[in-house]
RODO-2510 file (C-alpha; in nm, 4 decimals, decimal comma):
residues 246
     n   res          X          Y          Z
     1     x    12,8588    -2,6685     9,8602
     2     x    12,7576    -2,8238     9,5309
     3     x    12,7648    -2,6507     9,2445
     4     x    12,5628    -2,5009     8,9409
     5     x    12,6479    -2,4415     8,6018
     6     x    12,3806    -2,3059     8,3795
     7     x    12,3535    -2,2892     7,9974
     8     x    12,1429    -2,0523     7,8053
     9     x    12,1622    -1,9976     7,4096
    10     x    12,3617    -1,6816     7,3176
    11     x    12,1342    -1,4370     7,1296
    12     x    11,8011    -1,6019     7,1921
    13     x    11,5602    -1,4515     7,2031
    14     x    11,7322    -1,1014     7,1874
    15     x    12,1003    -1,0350     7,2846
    16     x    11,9864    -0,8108     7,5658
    17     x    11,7310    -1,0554     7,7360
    18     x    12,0784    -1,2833     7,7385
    19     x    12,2747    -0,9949     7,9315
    20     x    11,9953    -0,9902     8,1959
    21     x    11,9186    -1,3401     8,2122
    22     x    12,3056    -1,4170     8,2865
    23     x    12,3022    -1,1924     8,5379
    24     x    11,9344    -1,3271     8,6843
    25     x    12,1078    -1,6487     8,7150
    26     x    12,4116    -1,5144     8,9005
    27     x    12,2024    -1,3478     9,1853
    28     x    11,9930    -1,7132     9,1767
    29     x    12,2915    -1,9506     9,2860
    30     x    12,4372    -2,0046     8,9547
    31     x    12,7573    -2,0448     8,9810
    32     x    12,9048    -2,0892     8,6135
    33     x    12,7103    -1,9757     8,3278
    34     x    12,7884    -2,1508     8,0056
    35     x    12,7102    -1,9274     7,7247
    36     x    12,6566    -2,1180     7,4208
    37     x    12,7061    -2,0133     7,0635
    38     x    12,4268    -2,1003     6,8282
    39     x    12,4955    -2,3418     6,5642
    40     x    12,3480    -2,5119     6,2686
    41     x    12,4091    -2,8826     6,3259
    42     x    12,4580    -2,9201     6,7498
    43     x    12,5367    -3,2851     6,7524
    44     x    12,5472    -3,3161     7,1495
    45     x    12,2176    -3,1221     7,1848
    46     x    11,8222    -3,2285     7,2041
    47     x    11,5627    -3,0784     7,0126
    48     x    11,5039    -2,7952     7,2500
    49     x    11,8494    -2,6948     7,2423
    50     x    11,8285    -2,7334     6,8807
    51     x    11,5573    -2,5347     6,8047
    52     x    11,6811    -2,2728     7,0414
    53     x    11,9853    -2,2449     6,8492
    54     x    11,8560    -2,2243     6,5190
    55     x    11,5838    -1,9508     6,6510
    56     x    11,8864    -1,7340     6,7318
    57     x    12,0571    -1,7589     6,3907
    58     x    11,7415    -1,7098     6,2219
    59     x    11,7546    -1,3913     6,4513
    60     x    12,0772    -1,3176     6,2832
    61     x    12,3310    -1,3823     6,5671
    62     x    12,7104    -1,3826     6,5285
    63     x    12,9921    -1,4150     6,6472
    64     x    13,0592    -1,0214     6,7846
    65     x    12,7084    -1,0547     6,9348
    66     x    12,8983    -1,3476     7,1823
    67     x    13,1812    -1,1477     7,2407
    68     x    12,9897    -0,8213     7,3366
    69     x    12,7261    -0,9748     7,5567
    70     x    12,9641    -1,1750     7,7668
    71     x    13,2012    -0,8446     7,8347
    72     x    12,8643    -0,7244     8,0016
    73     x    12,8208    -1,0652     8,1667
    74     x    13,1624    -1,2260     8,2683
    75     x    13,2577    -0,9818     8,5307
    76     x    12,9532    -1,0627     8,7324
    77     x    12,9339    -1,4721     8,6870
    78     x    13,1863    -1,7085     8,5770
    79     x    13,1447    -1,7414     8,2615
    80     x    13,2487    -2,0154     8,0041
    81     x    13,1824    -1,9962     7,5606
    82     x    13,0509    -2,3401     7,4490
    83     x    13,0404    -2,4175     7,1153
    84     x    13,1015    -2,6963     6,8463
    85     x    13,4793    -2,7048     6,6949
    86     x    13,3664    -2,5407     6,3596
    87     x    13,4098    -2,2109     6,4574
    88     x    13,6863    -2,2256     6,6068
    89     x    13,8789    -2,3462     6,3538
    90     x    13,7498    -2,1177     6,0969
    91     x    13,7982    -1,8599     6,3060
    92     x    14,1296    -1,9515     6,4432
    93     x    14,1321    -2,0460     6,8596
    94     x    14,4333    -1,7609     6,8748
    95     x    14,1423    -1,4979     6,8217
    96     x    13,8521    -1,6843     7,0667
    97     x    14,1770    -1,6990     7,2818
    98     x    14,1854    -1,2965     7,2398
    99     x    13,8504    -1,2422     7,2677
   100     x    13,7695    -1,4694     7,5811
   101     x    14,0647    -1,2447     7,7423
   102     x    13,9119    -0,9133     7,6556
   103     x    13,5955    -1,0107     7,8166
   104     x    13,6952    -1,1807     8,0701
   105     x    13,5674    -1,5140     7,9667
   106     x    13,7261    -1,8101     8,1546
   107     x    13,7388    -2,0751     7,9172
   108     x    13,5938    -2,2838     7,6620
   109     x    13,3301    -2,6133     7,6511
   110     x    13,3691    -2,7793     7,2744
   111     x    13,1570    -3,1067     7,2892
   112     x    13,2761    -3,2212     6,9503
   113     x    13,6423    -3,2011     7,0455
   114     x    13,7661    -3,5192     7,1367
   115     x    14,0338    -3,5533     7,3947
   116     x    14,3464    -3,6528     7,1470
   117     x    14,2126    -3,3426     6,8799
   118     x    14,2485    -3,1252     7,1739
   119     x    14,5909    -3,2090     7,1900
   120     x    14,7226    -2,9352     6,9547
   121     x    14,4599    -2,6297     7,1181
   122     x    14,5304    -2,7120     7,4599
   123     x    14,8963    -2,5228     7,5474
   124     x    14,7123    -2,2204     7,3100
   125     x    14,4400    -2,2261     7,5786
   126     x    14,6261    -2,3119     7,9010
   127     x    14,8869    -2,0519     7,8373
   128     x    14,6455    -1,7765     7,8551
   129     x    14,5205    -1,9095     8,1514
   130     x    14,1837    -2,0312     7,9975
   131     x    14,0300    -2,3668     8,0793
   132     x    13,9373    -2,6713     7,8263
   133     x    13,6958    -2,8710     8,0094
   134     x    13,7300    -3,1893     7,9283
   135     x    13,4273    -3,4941     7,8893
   136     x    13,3954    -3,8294     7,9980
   137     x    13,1138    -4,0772     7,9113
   138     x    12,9947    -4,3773     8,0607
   139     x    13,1038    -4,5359     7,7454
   140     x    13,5052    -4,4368     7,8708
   141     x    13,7449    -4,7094     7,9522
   142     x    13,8851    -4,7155     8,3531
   143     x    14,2528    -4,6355     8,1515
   144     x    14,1065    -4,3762     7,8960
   145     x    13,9163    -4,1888     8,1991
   146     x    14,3043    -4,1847     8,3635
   147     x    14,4474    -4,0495     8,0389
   148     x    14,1424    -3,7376     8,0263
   149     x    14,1300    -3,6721     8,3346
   150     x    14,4969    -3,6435     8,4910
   151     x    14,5696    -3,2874     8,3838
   152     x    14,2141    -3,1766     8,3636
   153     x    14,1468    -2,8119     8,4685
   154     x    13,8766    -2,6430     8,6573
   155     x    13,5776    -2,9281     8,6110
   156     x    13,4992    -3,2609     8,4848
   157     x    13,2114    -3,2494     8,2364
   158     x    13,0683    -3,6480     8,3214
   159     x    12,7751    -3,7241     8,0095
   160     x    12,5534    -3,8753     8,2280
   161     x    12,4402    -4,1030     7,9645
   162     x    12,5275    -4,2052     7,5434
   163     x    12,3271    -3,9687     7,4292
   164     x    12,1779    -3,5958     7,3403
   165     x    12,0801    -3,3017     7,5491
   166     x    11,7571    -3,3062     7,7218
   167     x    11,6926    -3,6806     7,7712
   168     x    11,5116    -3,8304     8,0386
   169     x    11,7630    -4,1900     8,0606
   170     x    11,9447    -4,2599     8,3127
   171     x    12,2578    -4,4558     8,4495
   172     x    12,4558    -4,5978     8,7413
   173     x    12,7403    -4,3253     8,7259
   174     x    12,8679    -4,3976     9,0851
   175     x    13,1572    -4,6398     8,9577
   176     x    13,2551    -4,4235     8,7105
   177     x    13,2705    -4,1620     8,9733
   178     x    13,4820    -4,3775     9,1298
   179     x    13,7329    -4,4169     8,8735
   180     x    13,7721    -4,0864     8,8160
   181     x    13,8036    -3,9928     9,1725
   182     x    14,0862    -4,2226     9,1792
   183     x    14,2864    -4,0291     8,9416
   184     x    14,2272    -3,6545     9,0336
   185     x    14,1024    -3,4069     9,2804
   186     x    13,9506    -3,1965     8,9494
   187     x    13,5815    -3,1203     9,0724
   188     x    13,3357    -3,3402     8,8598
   189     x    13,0157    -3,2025     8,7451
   190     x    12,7015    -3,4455     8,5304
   191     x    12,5373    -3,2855     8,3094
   192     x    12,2854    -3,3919     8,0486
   193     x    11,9234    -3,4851     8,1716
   194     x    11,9104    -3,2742     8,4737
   195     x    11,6236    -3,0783     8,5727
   196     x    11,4623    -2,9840     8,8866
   197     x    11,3008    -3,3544     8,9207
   198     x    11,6362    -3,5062     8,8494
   199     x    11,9050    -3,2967     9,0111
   200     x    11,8991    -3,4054     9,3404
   201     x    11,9272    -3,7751     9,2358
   202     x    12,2252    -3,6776     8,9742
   203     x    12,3850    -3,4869     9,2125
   204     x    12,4834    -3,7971     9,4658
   205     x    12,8658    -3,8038     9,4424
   206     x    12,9630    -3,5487     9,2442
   207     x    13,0196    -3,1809     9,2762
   208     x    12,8244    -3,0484     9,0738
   209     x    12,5740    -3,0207     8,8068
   210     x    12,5452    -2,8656     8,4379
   211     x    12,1360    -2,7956     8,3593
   212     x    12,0668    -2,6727     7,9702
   213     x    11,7275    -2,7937     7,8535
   214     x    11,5336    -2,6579     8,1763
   215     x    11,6621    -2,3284     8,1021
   216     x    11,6103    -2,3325     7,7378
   217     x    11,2667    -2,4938     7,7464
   218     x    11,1377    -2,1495     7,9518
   219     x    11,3163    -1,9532     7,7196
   220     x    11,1460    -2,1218     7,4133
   221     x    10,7835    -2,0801     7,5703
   222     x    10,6212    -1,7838     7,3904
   223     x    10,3211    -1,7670     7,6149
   224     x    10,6151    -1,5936     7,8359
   225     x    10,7238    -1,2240     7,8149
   226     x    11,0679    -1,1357     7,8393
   227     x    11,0374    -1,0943     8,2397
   228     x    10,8447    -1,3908     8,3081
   229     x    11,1088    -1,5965     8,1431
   230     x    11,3511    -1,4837     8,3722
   231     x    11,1555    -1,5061     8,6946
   232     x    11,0965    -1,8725     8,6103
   233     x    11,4651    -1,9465     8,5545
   234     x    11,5714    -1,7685     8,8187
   235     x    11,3426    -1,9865     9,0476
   236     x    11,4633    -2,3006     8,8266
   237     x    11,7913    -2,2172     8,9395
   238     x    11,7060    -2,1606     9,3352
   239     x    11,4911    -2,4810     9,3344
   240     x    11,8155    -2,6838     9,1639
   241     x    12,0777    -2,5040     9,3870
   242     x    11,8910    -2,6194     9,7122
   243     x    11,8252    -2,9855     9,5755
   244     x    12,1549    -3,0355     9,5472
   245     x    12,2758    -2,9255     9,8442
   246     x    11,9837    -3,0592    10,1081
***
């Protein structure tokens, strides 16, 4: 069965709607939940991501707030931090090491980390049994997709396109599939521009998909109560999970 990784914006709009929307999604076929960590400047993101993120540092999220809702969350879902390098390194990845392992986080999603700066965080990770999930774009070279990909760990995140968050482009990612296929048995997941109109279509050869924006948009509507917002998610989620996998 395909799968389906989920993000929602840590902290937005409350901490506690996060808690029960994570655990919405798990009961809705979510299989991964990707819990992000608001920041200022979200270079990989759209505007809805954006705007989601800087709603829930206007809200005054920080860090702790991550750490505490996901020890509610990560023994019911897997559960994965993403987050730009920042802070990480100001915080030091030996304590988000720490802190994933108190919580029972499972590892880490850091768009902005390319594959050679990961070099040095990787054994910090991996030795703590944590996962890096590593990127390729359709931009990647058949020998640079080898390179990535050959001791990747738990799933391939493939960009479906050059781009941000939350766009509606599209490309020919089957030969790319390919190529990575031909160098590892690590499940590959597309993310970026998947919705319930798209997923089924995005889906063809891989193993799963990562949806963002069609979670975040709901979350963003205010003519929504806290409830309604997670009904309609949840149903996102159902409609995605089946698309997939029919």
């Amino acid at each position: 069965m395909k799968k389906l990784v989920a993000y929602i914006t840590t902290g937005f709009p409350s901490l506690e709607f996060t808690v029960d929307a994570s655990l919405a999604l798990a009961e809705s076929g979510v299989d991964t939940l990707e819990l992000g960590m608001p920041f200022s400047d979200p270079v990989a993101d759209g505007p809805v991501i954006e705007r989601a993120n800087l709603k829930a540092l206007e809200g005054g999220f920080r860090l702790q707030h991550l750490f505490d809702a996901s020890a509610q969350i990560a023994p019911h879902i897997d559960t994965l931090w993403m987050g730009y390098l920042n802070p990480f390194y100001h915080r030091g990845m030996e304590e988000f090491v720490s802190e994933a392992q108190k919580a029972g986080v499972n590892g880490f999603i850091i768009p902005d980390l390319p594959f050679e700066e990961a070099k040095p965080y990787k054994p910090i990770i991996e030795s703590a049994n944590l996962s890096l999930i590593d990127f390729i774009a359709p931009t990647d070279s058949r020998d640079r997709i080898e390179q990535i990909v050959t001791n990747s760990q738990k799933f391939i995140y493939l960009v479906a396109y050059a781009g941000i968050t939350g766009s509606g482009q599209s490309e020919d990612l089957q030969p790319i599939i390919s190529n990575i296929k031909e160098f590892t048995s690590t499940p590959v997941y597309v993310g970026f521009g998947v919705d319930t109109k798209t997923a089924k279509s995005k889906a063809e050869g891989v193993d799963g998909v990562i949806v963002g924006s069609a979670f975040v948009k709901v979350l963003l509507d205010d003519s929504l109560n806290g409830s309604q917002k997670i009904t309609k998610i949840s149903a996102i989620a159902r409609e995605i999970k089946d698309k997939i996998n029919n």
